[in-house]
C-alpha positions in Angstrom: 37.0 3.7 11.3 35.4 2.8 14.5 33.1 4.8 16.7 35.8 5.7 19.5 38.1 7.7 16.7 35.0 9.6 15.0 34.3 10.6 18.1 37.9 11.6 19.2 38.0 13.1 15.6 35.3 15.1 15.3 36.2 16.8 19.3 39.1 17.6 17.8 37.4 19.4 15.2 35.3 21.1 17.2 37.9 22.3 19.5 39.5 23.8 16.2 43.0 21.6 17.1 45.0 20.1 14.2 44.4 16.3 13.5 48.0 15.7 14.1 47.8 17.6 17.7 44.9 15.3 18.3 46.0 11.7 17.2 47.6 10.9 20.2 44.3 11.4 21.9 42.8 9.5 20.0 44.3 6.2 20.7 45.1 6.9 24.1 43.2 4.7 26.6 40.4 5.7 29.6 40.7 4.4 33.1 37.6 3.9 35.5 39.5 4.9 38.8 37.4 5.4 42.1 37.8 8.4 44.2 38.2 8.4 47.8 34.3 9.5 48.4 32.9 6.4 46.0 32.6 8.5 43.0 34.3 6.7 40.1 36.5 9.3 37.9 37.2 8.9 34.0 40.3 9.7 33.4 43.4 9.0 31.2 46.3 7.6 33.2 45.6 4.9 35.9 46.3 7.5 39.0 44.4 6.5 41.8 42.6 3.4 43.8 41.2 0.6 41.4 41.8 1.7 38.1 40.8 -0.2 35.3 40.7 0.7 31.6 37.6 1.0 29.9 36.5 -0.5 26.9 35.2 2.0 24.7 34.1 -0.1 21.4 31.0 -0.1 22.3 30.8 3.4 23.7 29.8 6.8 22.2 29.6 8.8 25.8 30.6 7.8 29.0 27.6 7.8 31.6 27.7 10.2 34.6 28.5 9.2 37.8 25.9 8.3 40.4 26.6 10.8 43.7 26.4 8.9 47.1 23.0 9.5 48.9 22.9 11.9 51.4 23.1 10.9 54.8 20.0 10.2 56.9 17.8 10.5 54.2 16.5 8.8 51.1 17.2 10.0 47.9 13.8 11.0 46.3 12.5 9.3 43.4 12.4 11.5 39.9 8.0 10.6 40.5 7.8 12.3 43.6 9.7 15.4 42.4 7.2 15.5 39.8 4.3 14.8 41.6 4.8 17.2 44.6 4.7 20.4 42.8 5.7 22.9 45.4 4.4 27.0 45.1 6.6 29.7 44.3 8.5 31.1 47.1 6.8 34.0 49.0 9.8 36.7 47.0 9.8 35.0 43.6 8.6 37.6 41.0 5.2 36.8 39.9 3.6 38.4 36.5 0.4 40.3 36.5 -2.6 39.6 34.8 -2.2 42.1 32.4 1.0 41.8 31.0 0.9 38.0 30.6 -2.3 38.6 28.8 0.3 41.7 26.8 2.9 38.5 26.8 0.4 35.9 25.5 -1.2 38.2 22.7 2.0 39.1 21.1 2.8 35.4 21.1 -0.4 34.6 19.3 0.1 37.4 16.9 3.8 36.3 16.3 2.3 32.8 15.4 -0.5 33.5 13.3 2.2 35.7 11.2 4.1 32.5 11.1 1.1 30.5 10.3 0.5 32.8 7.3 3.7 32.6 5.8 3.6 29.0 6.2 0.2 28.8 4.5 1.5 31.1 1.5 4.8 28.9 0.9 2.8 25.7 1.1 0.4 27.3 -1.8 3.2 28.6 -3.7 4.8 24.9 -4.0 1.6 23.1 -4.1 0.9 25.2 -7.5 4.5 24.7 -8.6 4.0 20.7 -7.8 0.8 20.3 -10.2 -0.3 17.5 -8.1 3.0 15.3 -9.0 3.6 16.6 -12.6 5.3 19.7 -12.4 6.9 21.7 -15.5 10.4 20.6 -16.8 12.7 23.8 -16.1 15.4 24.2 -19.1 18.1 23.6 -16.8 16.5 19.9 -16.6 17.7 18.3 -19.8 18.7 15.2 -17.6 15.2 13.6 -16.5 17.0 12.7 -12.9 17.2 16.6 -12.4 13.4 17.1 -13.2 13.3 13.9 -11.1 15.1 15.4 -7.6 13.4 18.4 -8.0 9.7 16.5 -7.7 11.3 14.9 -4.7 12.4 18.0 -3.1 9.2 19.5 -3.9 7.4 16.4 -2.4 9.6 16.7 1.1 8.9 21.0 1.1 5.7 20.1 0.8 5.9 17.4 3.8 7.7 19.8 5.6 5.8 22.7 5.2 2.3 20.7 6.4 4.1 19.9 9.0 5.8 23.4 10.5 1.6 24.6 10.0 0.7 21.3 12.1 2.8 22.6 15.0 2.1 25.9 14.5 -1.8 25.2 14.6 -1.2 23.0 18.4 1.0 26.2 19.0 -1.8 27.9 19.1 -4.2 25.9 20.4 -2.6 26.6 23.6 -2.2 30.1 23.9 -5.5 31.0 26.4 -7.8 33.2 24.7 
């Protein structure tokens, strides 16, 4: 199955339509057309100036069309939007002192609860790990079940260092 009918299969899917309502879709061709304006418009019947079907093997989305510059003047680049940072306008709403600080110590707290929990699960399966040997459950007659379970406890673990990792640079940026 190629990558243009997963993806025509799993939209259909998604839009909760029958496979058989969908099928037809699904092998039907995309034209590049241009508009009138420059703009080039994906669409599925060759209506309009200059349409030529697209080959969609290699394809998973189609990229956005570029709009035409304005007149006059020239487009800015994505670094100078960035770099000229720009105040708020004089009558956008601005948060006092106060409740930011309010804001930024319920965040905190809301953290360090997480970070806590975190730190309790991470103990709970370190001591049911035993450092790689952990205790054969009775369920686990079949050594590849005792076997999973010590890789599922390895990636918990892994995953649990990490969530207390993030939450730990979370935190580090909260202003005291």
């Amino acid at each position: 199955m190629t990558v243009r009918y997963r993806f025509a299969l799993a939209a259909c899917v998604l839009a909760g339509t029958g496979l058989a309502a969908c099928l037809p879709s699904a092998l039907a061709q995309v034209y590049r057309c241009d508009s009138p304006n420059g703009v080039p418009v994906y669409q599925g019947t060759p209506k309009g100036e200059n349409c030529r079907p697209v080959d969609l093997q290699p394809l998973t989305t189609i990229p956005a069309p570029k709009l035409p510059a304005a007149q006059g003047a020239p487009a800015p680049s994505p670094a100078s939007r960035v770099s000229s940072a720009r105040p708020s306008p004089e009558g956008f709403p601005k948060v006092d002192a106060a409740a930011q600080r309010a804001r930024d110590d319920d965040r905190r707290r809301i953290l360090e609860d997480e970070l806590q929990k975190e730190q309790a699960r991470l103990d709970e399966l370190k001591a049911e790990y035993k450092d790689g040997e952990p205790d054969r459950l009775g369920n686990e007659r079949n050594y590849q079940k005792y076997l999973d379970r010590v890789a599922r406890l390895e990636e918990d673990i892994a995953r649990t260092e990490s969530n207390i990792a993030s939450l730990r640079r979370e935190l580090s940026t909260i202003r005291p």
